[in-house]
C-alpha positions, 0 to 999 in steps of 0.5 A: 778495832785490830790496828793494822801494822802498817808504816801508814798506821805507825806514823798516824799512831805515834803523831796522836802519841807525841802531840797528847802526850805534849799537850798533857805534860805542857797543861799539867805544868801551865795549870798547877805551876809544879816543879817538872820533878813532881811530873815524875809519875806522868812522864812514866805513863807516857815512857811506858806508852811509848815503849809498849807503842815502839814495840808494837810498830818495830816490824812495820817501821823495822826500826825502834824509831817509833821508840826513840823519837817520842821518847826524845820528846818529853824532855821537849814537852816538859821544856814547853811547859816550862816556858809557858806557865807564866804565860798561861796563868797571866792569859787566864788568871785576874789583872787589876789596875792603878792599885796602891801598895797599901790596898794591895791585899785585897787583890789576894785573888789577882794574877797580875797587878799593875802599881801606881805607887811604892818603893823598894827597901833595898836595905832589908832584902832577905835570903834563902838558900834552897839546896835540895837533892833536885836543884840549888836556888837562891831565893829574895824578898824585898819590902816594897811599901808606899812612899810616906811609910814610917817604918813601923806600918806592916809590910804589905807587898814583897817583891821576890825573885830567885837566884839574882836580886837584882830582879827584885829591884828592876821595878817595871810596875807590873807584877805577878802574885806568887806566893812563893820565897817565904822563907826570904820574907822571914830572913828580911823581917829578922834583918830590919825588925819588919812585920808583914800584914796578916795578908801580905802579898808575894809578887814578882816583877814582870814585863807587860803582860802581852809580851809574856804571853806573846813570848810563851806562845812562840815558845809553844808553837815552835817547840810544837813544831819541831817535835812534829817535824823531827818525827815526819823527817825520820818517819820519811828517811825510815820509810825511804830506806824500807822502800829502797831494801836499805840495810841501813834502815833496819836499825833493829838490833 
């Protein structure tokens, strides 16, 4: 099937293009949890679509807009996805409830697990300092055990947090597993002389679950929605320009 050159075709093409390349970035990131820099690879297919997609359109358009604006985009993309990854993985994943600090191992396969008990050893809270070539984190873990722990029980539950500690103390009770911050683990058990259950947990604190996803969501649609707005204006201001014989509307040099 020959796609016609036409403004109509380039706007309907480079809406299809904008939104499946959005949902892809944003799906890949809320389902593997990766760093946007592992997304490298797809967000290189997508500029290479782009620009062939651009190209193909210039004469229509009579503007590289069906270049600049989708590539404006993925950055947008990559932003949504990062907001709402948690979200995601709270909507889809596991919760269990009035669990004790002691029994939360076995919840090994729980997204979200909400504490009827237990307290922070804010005195044992280890430290790692992340300093790559992409980014510098710091990274916390703080004991969190049951209220008549004796010192010499393994550890069962961590709370971690990044780059401020005091996210591991505001203690709401609801937390999510994440299994990340091992390093900051082994930086408390050296500090207090602590070990941890063979099946220890790593969690974050988190609000209610409902307001995580609620915010997430937002997040995506108003993300979504300005990306398809910005793309109509432009499309609209370009096509006005090529109807009214605009010198400004060329924008092919």
């Amino acid at each position: 099937m020959k796609i016609p050159r036409t403004p109509t075709a380039a706007f309907l093409v480079i809406t299809a293009e904008i939104n499946l390349m959005f949902f892809t970035i944003v799906y890949t990131l809320a389902v593997s949890s990766i760093s946007p820099f592992k997304l490298i690879p797809l967000t290189f297919f997508w500029f290479i679509i782009i620009v062939i997609t651009g190209m193909f359109f210039q004469p229509a358009l009579r503007s590289y807009i069906g270049i600049l604006v989708p590539f404006f985009c993925i950055p947008a993309s990559l932003a949504a996805g990062i907001f709402y990854a948690d979200a995601y993985q709270l909507k889809t994943g596991k919760h269990v409830k009035d669990v004790s600090v002691t029994e939360a191992p076995v919840h090994f396969d729980a997204t979200v697990i909400y504490f009827r008990d237990g307290k922070l050893l804010e005195k044992c809270t280890g430290e790692y300092d992340d300093w790559d070539s992409d980014s510098h984190n710091y990274h916390y873990a703080v004991p969190y055990v049951s209220e008549n722990w004796n010192g010499d029980d393994p550890v069962t539950v961590w709370i971690t947090c990044r780059n401020d500690p005091a996210n591991c103390l505001n203690k709401t009770g609801i937390a999510m597993v994440t299994g990340r911050h091992r390093e900051a683990v082994a930086d408390a058990e050296k500090q207090c002389g602590l070990n941890s259950a063979p099946a220890s947990l790593m969690v974050s604190w988190i609000e209610p679950p409902e307001i995580v996803i609620s915010e997430g969501e937002n997040y995506l649609k108003i993300i979504t929605g300005g990306i398809n707005a910005l793309w109509v204006i432009v499309f609209l201001i370009q096509l006005i320009r090529i109807k009214t014989g605009s010198p400004a509307g060329s924008f092919s040099d």
